[in-house]
N, C-alpha and C positions, 0 to 999 in steps of 0.2 A: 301723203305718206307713202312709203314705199311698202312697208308691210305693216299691218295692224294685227293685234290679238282680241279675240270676243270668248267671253265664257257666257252659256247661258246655262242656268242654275235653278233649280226648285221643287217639289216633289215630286215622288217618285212617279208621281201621277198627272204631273204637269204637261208631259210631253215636250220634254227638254230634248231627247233623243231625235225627235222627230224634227222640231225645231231647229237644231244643229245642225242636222244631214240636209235639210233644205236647205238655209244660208248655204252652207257648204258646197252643194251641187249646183246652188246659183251663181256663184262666184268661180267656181271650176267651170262654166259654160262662159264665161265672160272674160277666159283667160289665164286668172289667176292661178296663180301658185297656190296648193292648199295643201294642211298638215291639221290635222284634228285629232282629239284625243278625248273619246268618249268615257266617262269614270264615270260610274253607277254603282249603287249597293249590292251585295249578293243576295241578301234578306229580302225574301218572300215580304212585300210590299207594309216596309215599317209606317207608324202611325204617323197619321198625316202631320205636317207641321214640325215635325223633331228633326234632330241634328242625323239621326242613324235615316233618316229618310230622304237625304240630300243628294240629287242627281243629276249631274253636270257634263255639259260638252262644251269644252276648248276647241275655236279654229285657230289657224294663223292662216293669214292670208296676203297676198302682195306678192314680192317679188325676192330673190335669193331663199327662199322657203325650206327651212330643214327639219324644225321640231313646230309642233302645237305650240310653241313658246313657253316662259320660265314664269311670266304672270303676265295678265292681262290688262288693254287699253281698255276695257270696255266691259261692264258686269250687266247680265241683266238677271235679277236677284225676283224671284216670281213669288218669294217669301220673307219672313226676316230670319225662320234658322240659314236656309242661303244665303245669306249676307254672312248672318255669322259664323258660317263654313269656310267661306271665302277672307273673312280677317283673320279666322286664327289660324289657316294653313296661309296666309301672305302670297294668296294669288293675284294681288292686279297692284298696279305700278300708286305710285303716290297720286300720280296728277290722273288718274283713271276717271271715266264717266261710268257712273252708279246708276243703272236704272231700275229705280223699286216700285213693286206694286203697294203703293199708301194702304189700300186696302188691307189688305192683310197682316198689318202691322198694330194691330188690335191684343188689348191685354190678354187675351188668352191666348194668344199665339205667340205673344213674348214668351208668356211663363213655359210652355210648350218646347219652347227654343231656348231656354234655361236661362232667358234673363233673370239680371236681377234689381233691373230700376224699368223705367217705362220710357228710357230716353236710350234706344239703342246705338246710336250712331255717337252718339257720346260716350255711352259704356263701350264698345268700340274700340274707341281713343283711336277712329278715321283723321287720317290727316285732312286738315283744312286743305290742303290744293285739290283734292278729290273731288269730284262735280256730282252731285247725290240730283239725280233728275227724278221728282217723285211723280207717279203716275196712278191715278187710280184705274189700274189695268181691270180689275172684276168690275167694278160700275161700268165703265165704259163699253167693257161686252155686254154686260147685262143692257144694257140700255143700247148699243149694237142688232140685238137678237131679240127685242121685246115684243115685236111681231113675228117674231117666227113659228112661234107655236112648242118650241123646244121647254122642256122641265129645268129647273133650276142647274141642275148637277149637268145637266148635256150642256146646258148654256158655259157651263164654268169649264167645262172640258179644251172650249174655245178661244181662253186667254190666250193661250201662247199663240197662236195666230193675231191677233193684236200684237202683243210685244214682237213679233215676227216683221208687222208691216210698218211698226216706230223705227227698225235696226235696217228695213230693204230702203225704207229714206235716210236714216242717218250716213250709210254708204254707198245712197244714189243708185240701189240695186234697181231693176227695173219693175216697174209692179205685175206686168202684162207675164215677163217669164216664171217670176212667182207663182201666181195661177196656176200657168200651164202646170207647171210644179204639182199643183194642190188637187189638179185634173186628175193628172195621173195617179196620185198617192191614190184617190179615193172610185178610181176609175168601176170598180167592184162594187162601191157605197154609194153610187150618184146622186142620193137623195142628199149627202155630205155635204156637196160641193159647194151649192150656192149660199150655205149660214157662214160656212169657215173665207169664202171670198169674200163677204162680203165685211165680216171681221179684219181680213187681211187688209182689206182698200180703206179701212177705215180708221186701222190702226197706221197704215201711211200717210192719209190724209192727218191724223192727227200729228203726225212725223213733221209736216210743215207746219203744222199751226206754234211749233217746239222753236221754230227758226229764231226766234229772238231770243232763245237761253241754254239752246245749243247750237254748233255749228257743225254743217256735213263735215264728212269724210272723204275726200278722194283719193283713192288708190293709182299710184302712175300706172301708166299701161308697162304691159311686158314690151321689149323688141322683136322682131320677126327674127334676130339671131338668140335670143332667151328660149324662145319659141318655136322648133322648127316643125315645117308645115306637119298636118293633119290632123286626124279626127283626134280629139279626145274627149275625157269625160274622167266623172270622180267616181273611182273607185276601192272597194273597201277590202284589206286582204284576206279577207276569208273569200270571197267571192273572187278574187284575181287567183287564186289559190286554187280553186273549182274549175275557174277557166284554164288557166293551165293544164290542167289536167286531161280535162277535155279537148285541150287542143292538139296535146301529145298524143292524142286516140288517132286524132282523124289522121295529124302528119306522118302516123305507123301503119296506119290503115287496122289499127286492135280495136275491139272493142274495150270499153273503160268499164271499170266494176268500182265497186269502192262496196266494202263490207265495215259499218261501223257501228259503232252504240253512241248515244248523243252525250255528251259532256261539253259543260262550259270551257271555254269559248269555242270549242271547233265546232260544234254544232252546227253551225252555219254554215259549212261546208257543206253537208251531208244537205241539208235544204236545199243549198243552189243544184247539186249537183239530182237530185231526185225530181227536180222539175225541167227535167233536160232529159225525158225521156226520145224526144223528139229530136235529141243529137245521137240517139243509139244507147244512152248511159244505162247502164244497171246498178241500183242502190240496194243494198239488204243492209235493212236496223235489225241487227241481233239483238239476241237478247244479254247480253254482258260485253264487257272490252274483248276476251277471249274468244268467242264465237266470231268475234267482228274480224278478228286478224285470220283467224283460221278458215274463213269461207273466202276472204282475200288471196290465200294460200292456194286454198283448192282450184281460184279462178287463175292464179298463175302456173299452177300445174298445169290445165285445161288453153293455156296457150291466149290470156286476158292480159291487159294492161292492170295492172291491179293493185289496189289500193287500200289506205284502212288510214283513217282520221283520228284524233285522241289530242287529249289532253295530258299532263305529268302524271298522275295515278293512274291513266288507262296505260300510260305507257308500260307503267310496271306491270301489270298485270300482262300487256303482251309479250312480255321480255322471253317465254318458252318458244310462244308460237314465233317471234321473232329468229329465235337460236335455228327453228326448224326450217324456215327460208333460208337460215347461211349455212346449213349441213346440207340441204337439199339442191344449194345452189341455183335458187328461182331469183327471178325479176321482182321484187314488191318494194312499192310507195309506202313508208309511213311519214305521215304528218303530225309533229306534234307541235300544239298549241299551247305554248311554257305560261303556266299561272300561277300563282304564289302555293305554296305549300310549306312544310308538307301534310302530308293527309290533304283534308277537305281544303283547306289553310284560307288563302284568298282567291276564290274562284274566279271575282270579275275583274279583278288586280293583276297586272302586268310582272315579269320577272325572267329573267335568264339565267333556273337553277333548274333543270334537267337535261344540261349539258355533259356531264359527268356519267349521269346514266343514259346517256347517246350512246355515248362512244365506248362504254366497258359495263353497261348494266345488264351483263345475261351469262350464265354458266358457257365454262368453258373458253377455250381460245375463239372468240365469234367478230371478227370484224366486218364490216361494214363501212358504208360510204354514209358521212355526216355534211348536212349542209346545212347552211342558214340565211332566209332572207333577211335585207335589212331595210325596206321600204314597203307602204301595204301595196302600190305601184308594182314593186318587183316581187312581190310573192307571185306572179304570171311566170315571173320567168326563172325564176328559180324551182317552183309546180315543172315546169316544163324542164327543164336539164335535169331533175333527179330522176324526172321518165326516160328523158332517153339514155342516162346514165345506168341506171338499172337495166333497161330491156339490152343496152347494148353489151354491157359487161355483165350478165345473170347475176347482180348480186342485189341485196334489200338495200337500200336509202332510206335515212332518216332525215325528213327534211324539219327543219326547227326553224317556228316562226312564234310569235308571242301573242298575248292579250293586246298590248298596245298598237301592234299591224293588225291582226284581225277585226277587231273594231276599226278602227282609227281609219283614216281614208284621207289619199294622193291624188294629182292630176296624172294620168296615164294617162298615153299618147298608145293610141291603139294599131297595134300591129298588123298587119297581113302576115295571112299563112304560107304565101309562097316565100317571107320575111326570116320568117323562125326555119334553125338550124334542120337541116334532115335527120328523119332515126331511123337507125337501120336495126331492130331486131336479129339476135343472135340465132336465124335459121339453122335447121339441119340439113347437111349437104343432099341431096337426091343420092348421091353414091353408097351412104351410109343403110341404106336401105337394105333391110336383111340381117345383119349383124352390127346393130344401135345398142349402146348401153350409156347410163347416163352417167358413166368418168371420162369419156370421149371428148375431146377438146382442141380448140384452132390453133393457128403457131401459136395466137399469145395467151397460150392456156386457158383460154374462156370455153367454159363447158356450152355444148351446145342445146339447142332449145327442140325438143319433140313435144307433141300434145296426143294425147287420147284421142283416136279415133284416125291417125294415120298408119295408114296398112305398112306394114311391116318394122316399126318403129317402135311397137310394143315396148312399156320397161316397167319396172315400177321402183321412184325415186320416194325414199325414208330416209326417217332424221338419224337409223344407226350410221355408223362410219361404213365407209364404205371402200372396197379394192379402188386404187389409184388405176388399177388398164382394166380391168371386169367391171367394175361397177357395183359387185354384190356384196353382202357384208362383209367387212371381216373387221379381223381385234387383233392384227398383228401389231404389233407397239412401231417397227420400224415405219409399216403404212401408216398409223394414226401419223405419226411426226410430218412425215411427207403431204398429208393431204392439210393437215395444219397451215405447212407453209405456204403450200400451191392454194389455200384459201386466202391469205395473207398476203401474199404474193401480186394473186386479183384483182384488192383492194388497190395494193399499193401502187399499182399499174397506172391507175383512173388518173394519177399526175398528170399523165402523156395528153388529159381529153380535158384539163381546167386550166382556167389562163391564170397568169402570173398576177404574185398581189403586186399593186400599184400605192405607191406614194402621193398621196390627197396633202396639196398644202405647199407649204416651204418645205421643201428636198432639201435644203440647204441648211435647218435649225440642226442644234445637237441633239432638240427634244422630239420625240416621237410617240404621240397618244397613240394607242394600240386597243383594238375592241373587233367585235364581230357583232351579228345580227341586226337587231334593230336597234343600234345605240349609233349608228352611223352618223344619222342626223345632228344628234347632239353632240357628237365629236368632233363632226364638221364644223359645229357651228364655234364650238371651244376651239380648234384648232386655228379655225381664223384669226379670233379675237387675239389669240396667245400668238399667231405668227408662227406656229409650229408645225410638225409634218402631222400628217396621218397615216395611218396604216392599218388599212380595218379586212376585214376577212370573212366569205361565205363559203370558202370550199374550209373544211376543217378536219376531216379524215378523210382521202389525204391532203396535207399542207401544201401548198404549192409550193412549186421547184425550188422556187426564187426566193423565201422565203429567210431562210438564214441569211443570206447574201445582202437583201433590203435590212432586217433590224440591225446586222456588225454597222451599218453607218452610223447607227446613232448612239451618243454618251447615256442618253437620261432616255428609256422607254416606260413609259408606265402603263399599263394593262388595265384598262376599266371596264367594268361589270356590274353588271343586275344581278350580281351575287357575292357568295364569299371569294371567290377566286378561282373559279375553277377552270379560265382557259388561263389565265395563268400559272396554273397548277399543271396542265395539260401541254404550255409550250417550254415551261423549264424539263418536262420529261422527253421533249423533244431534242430543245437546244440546250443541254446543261451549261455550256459553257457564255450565255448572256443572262445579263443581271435585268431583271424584271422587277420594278414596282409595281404598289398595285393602289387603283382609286374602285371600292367598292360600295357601293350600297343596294338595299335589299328593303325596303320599304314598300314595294307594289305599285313603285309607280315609275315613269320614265326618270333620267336624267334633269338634272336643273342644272342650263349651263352655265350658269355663274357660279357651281360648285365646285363644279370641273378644275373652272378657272382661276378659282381661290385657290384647288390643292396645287395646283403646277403653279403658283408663282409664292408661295408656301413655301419658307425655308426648310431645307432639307434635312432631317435627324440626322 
């Protein structure tokens, strides 16, 4: 096959997650193409066995690789509410291989998982093509681990490792890199290593003894032109997100700060980035969203690369301290992690509705530079261009990236430093020296950058307005308008430093799918099928040049989103005069690209 899809699925306690991320990392060292998409509950660890307790990671693996896929070749169901999560949301294909643990498929676990007969694959109503491969996965570790000396519950912890080494033989994974895998994870716990290896080796030996009523899998290889040379490895973008960051430090020669408070899903930033003290990093966990932004503030004063992580409600919350870095005219990173909302709404659920309050959520005229990644791959480098984009042009960045890249994880191909773009920090000329105030600015208006503790540079920069040639306050109404614009103006500049959007696809259809961040993938993937162009987008305030000039080609555009419509709402304020459809939805979870596909060959109202 050229690409295959695996969901593994089962309590919140099963170690699906973990499960997942290994396939995953074993198949990204082996070449492949990988797109995953980890879906987990928000709920503090619901009651074992239930439907609110079901927690699943999707790969897609093989080759042309764009989304986690639309449903899967391959279930492995560690329960029977998993199974029944999986039929009634219509995650895997008719002719899919079912692998269940028999075991747990006992009357009180039916009732549990809200059956209502004792025949669940018949309640069900599974298509007969469907290959149900039953496994007693808990016997088989129990009887795995019976001299180990391990207590019932440690022994049970152990299945997924079992159904881990059935799936590294179903797709010929290799067993020896598996280990090594298993090494590493438990590298801290060594005492781990030899009950879960030997689980692992023995749920692939049983993978062979399956050979007569299942048949492997093989994935074609990539080409060395699919491929091109060097290292890589799988990883996830909250962490390519962190590295970015950190990579913008060394190539500016700044130190990196990141002031945050932990919310679902950025969280994980703030992690990677606190055990990197040994790269020079400084992390402060404030105590609120607010404190997080405003210690980021002060490290940009103080002449830092400087940062601040969040989530949709932390955003809100920073929207003052925000307005104070574009009156004060500082360098500052914010990263937001789009989750469903609003309020608490769906924490561990994917969405692209805090776009609107990107670009216009804070008092006053306050623009800013909006980006968005659209792979968990390119969250590195998009981290990295909203660094050098802020420290170069003094203004805040708001980089927007979601639940589905944060979790989720890409093959990246890893870069060299001497690879990535230079940044040159908006220094203060030596000549200024004496008579610095901070309204002073280069031919192209970019105010320049002084720190605390340089002799004669003294200033002191606040969020009132301030004189357009002095620097100091004032309320004249003709200056407020002036500095308004030359704030604006700033922004609008940063065209000059982002490349032009590109046409993915047939340049030559009438139709053109149009989307930003991380809906790329599934655009791509729809755009094929339909034979149609694309036209997707990370720079988003400002738009690129080229912009208008690419959508007048096409008859029929339609804008799709992980929301109600709001960059469609945002590019008809742009381009009045192009007609924009829109294909929305808002359910907390990625794209399904056969929906795509149905609306664009859907007769038109």
């Amino acid at each position: 096959m050229k690409n295959v899809v695996i969901r593994f699925c089962g309590d919140s306690g099963d170690g699906m997650q973990l499960t997942g991320n290994m396939f995953s990392s074993l198949s990204a060292i082996l070449g492949n193409e990988i797109s995953t998409l980890p879906d987990f509950p928000a709920e503090i660890r619901a009651p074992q066995g239930t439907l609110g307790g079901v927690s699943g990671f999707q790969v897609n693996l093989g080759q042309g690789v764009y989304t986690p896929g639309d449903k899967a070749d391959v279930i492995v169901a560690m329960n029977a509410a998993a199974l029944k999560v999986c039929a009634q949301n219509n995650l895997f294909h008719e002719h899919a291989i079912i692998i269940v643990d028999t075991d747990t498929f006992t009357k009180p676990e039916l009732e549990k998982a809200l059956y209502t007969t004792d025949n669940p694959f018949t309640e069900l109503n599974l298509p007969e093509s469907v290959q149900i491969v039953p496994v007693a996965l808990t016997s088989l570790t129990k009887e795995a681990l019976k001299d180990s000396g391990l207590d019932n519950k440690s022994i049970l912890k152990s299945r997924n490792m079992f159904a881990l080494g059935i799936v590294c033989w179903l797709f010929d994974r290799p067993i020896d890199k598996a280990i090594h895998f298993l090494e590493e994870k438990f590298a801290k716990k060594p005492q781990l290593i030899p009950n879960n290896v030997k689980v692992l080796t023995d749920g692939y030996n049983y993978g062979q003894n399956l050979a007569l009523s299942i048949h492997q899998i093989r994935l074609e290889k990539n080409s060395d032109a699919q491929m091109p040379a060097g290292q890589y490895t799988s990883i996830a973008g909250n962490k390519a997100t962190a590295w970015g960051l950190i990579a913008a430090a060394h190539k500016c020669g700044k130190k990196l700060f990141l002031g945050s408070y932990p919310i679902t899903p950025a969280t994980d930033i703030m992690h990677e980035l606190a055990a990197r003290k040994d790269m020079g990093v400084m992390v402060v966990q404030a105590e609120d969203e607010i404190a997080g932004v405003c210690t980021a503030i002060g490290a940009a004063f103080a002449g830092d690369l400087a940062c601040t992580s969040t989530s949709g409600p932390g955003l809100s919350l920073k929207s003052e301290g925000i307005g104070l870095a574009v009156m004060a005219e500082l360098p500052l990173v914010v990263i937001d992690v789009q989750r469903g909302g609003p309020s608490t709404g769906l924490p561990t659920k994917t969405e692209q509705t805090d776009l609107l309050q990107a670009l216009y959520g804070r008092n006053g005229e306050c623009p800013l530079v909006v980006m968005a990644a659209s792979t968990s791959a390119n969250c590195f480098r998009f981290a990295y261009e909203a660094c050098k984009i802020a420290l170069e042009n003094m203004t805040p960045v708001i980089l927007l990236t979601d639940t589905y890249l944060a979790n989720g994880t890409g093959l990246w191909r890893i870069p060299k430093l001497a690879e990535l773009p230079e940044i040159k920090p908006q220094a203060v000329p030596a000549e200024l020296k004496g008579h610095y105030n901070p309204a002073l600015r280069d031919e192209n208006a970019i105010r320049y950058w002084a720190f605390p503790g340089m002799e004669g540079f003294e200033h002191r920069n606040i969020g009132l307005e301030r004189d357009a040639q002095k620097g100091t306050i004032s309320t004249s109404p003709t200056n407020h308008e002036n500095m308004v614009k030359a704030r604006q103006a700033k922004v609008d500049q940063v065209v000059r430093f982002i490349p032009d959007v590109q046409i993915q696809g047939n340049a030559d259809s009438d139709t053109a799918l149009v989307g930003w961040g991380s809906t790329e993938g599934h655009l791509h993937a729809a755009a094929n099928e339909l034979n149609c162009a694309l036209v997707h987008f990370n720079y988003i305030n400002p738009l690129p040049a080229n912009t208008a000039d690419v959508l007048k080609r096409f008859k029929r555009i339609i804008v799709c989103e992980l929301n109600s419509g709001q960059f469609a709402t945002y590019l008809r304020s742009k381009l009045p005069d192009i007609r924009f459809e829109q294909y929305n939805e808002v359910m907390g979870q990625p794209f399904a690209v056969e929906r795509i596909v149905e609306f664009v060959k859907s007769p038109k109202l």
